[in-house]
N, C-alpha and C positions, 0 to 999 in steps of 0.2 A: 504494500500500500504506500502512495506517495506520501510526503510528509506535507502537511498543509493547515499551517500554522500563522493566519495573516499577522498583517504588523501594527501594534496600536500604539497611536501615540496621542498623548491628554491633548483635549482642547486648546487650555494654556499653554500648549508650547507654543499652537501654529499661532496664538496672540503674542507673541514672544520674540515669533522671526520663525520658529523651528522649520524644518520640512518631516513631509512624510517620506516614511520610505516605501516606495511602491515594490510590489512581487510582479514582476514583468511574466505577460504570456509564453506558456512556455519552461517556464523557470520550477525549480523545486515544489513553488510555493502554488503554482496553478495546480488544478487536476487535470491529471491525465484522463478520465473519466469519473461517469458518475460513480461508481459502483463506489466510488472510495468516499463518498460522502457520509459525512459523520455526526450530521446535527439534527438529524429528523427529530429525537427524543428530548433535544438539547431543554432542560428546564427552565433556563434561563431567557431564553427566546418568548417576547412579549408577543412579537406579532414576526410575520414572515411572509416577504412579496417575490416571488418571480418578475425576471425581467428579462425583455428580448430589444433588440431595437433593429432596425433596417435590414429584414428578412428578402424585401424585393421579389416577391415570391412572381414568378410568371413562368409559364410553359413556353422557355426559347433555351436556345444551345449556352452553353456557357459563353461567355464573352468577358475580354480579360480575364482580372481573377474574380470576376460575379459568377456564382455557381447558382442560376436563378431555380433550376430545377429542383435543384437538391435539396433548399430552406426546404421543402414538406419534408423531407426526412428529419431534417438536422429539428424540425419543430416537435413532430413525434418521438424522437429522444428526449430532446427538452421536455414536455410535456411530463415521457414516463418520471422525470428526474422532481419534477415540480408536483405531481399528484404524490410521488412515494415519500418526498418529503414534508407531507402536509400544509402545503403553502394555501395563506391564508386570502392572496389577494397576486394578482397577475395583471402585468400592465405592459403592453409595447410601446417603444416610444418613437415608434415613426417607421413609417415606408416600411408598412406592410405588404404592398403591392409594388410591380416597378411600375414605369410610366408605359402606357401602350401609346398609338393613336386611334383606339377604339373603343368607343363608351361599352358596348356590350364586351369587349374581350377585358376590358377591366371588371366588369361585373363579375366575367367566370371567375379571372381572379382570386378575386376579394371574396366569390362565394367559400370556393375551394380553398384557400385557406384560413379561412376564418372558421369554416366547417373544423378545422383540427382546435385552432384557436379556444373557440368557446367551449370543449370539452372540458379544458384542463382545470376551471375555476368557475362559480357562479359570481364570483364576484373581479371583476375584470374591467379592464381600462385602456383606450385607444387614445393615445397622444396622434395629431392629426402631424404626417411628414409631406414633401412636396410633390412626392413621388403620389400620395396618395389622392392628391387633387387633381394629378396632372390630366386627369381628361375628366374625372366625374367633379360634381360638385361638392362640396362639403356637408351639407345637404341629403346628397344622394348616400357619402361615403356613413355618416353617421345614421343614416336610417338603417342601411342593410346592416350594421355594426347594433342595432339597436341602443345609439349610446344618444342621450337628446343634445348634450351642447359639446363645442370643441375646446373650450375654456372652463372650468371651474374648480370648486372643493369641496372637499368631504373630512370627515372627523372616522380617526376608528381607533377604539379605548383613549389613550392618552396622546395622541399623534394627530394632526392636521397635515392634509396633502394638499397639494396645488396641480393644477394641470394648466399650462399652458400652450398657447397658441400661438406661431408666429410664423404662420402662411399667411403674410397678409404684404402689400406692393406696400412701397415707399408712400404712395399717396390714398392709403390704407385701405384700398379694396381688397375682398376676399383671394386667395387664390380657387383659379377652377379655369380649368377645360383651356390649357395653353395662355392664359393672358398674364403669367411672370415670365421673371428670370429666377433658376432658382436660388440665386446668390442674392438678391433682393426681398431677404426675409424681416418683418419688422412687429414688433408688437404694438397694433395701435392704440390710438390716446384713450379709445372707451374700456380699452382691454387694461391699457395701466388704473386706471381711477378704479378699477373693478379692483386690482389687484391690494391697490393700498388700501384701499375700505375692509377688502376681506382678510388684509393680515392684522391692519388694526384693530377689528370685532376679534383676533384671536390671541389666547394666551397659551396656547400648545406649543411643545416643538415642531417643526414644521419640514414636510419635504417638499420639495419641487420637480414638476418633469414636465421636460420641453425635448423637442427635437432637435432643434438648430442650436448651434452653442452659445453659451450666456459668457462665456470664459477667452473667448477668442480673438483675436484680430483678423483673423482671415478670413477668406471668403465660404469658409460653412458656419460664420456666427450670425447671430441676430445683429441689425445694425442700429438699434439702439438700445443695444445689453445693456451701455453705461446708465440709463435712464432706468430699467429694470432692476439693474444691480444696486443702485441707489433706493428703491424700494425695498427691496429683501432685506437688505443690510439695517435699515432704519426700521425695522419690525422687529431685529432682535432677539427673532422666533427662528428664521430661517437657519435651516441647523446644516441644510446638504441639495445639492442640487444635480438630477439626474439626465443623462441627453445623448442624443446619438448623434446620425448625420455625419462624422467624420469616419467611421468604421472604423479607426485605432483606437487602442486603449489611452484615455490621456487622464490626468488628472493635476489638480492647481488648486489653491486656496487665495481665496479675496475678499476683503474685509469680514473674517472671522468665517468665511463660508464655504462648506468643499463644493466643486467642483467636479463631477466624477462624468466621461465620457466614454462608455460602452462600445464595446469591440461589434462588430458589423457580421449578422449571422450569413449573410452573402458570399462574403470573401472566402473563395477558397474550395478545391473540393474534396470530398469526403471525410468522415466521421471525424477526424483529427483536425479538421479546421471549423467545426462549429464554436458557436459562441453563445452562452448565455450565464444568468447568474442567479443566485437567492440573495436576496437582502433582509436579514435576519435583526430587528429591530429589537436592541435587548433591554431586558430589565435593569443595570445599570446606566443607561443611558448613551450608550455604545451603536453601533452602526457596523456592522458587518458584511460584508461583500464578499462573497464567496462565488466564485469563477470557475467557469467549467471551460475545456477546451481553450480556445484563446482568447478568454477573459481574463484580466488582471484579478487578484483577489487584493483586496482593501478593509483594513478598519480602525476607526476613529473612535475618542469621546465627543459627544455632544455637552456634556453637563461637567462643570469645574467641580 
């Protein structure tokens, strides 16, 4: 059995200057599979979320290193890994579909894997990615998803989530049906005033999950993160923020906040190049990331 023992380091350090030390994919510290997971029973474990991000799931040949075929498999592992460990809540965070140019071949899609999708948990969550708009509406994508809005939050025990949205053009129209670019991602002005009112109504710790990066300069971040990150940070709640859209493992800390961006289950073919993780929400106020295949594994305190 691999040995897989992430790396914690206190809150007060990273207010301090400290850095984390990340377990790179790959490395002793990732799994080489599920079979060696070890926290199903863990008592410690408050609450526990699965999580997958930019699957790109479409029936076309491989192209580069996108193995578009193969997310239904690599999702069916995932899956058996996240029902046997009792996860309490599952959420993607983007580009669950790739982009076609056909509204009904994106439906097959989006049927077909969402079909594996909603098995895994009744209680589940679609962060909207660009890929996911790219021909249907928002509208269209969240009906068949049966999820009603592409922004909001929810409470579960001691924990406040956020879901974020930031398919939206520089002069804040929705994305749908070809009218971005997808490097012109922004979160608009009704979507921020949503967000300060609803961190300020909360005294929880708090997670966040968006697609696009809140952490970035380049062209897979939101382009007014700075405007965003100035809300999370001034709520004081915001404890960790989760996101995809780049497909490598990255991670960074900014004004007291992590930063964690998830490996891309796309990349790559066969069983040794899937990516996904559990985030294991603990009783001491800790934050756990546990990685499978070529996910980084991570873990923090939240609480001094």
């Amino acid at each position: 059995m691999p040995d897989h023992h992430p790396v914690c380091i206190d809150r007060r350090a990273f207010l301090q200057g400290s850095t984390l030390l990340l377990t790179a994919a790959g490395s002793s510290l990732a799994f080489a599979d599920d079979s060696s997971f070890a926290f199903a029973d863990d008592s410690s474990v408050d609450f526990r979320i699965g999580m997958i991000t930019d699957l790109h799931y479409a029936d076309k040949p491989l192209a580069g290193s996108r193995s578009y075929r193969e997310t239904l498999g690599k999702l069916m592992k995932a899956s058996d890994t996240f029902i046997g460990a009792k996860t309490d809540m599952i959420i993607e965070l983007g580009d669950l579909i790739d982009a076609t140019g056909d509204a009904e071949i994106s439906w097959s899609y989006l049927k077909t894997v969402n079909d594996e999708f909603q098995k895994i948990c009744g209680d589940r969550h679609y962060v909207l990615g660009n890929h996911c708009v790219d021909t249907l509406t928002k509208g269209q994508f969240l009906g068949a998803v049966s999820q009603e809005e592409s922004y909001y939050s929810f409470d579960r025990g001691d924990w406040h989530f956020v879901v974020l949205d930031a398919c939206f053009t520089r002069d804040q129209k929705p994305y749908h049906r070809k009218n971005f670019v997808w490097s012109d991602a922004n979160v608009p002005a009704k979507e921020l005033k949503w967000l300060a009112d609803d961190l300020a109504a909360n005294d929880k710790p708090t997670i966040v999950f968006v697609h696009q990066r809140l952490d970035n300069a380049g062209s897979h971040m939101v382009r007014n993160a700075a405007n965003v990150r100035t809300i999370l940070e001034l709520s004081r709640n915001v404890h960790a923020v989760f996101q995809g859209h780049h497909h490598a493992n990255s991670y960074q800390q900014i004004g007291g906040i992590h930063y964690c961006t998830l490996a891309a289950m796309v990349e790559g073919s066969g069983a040794e190049n899937n990516a996904y993780a559990l985030l294991d929400l603990l009783q001491d106020g800790s934050l756990r990331l546990s990685g499978f295949q070529q996910q980084a594994n991570y873990k923090w305190r939240t609480k001094a």
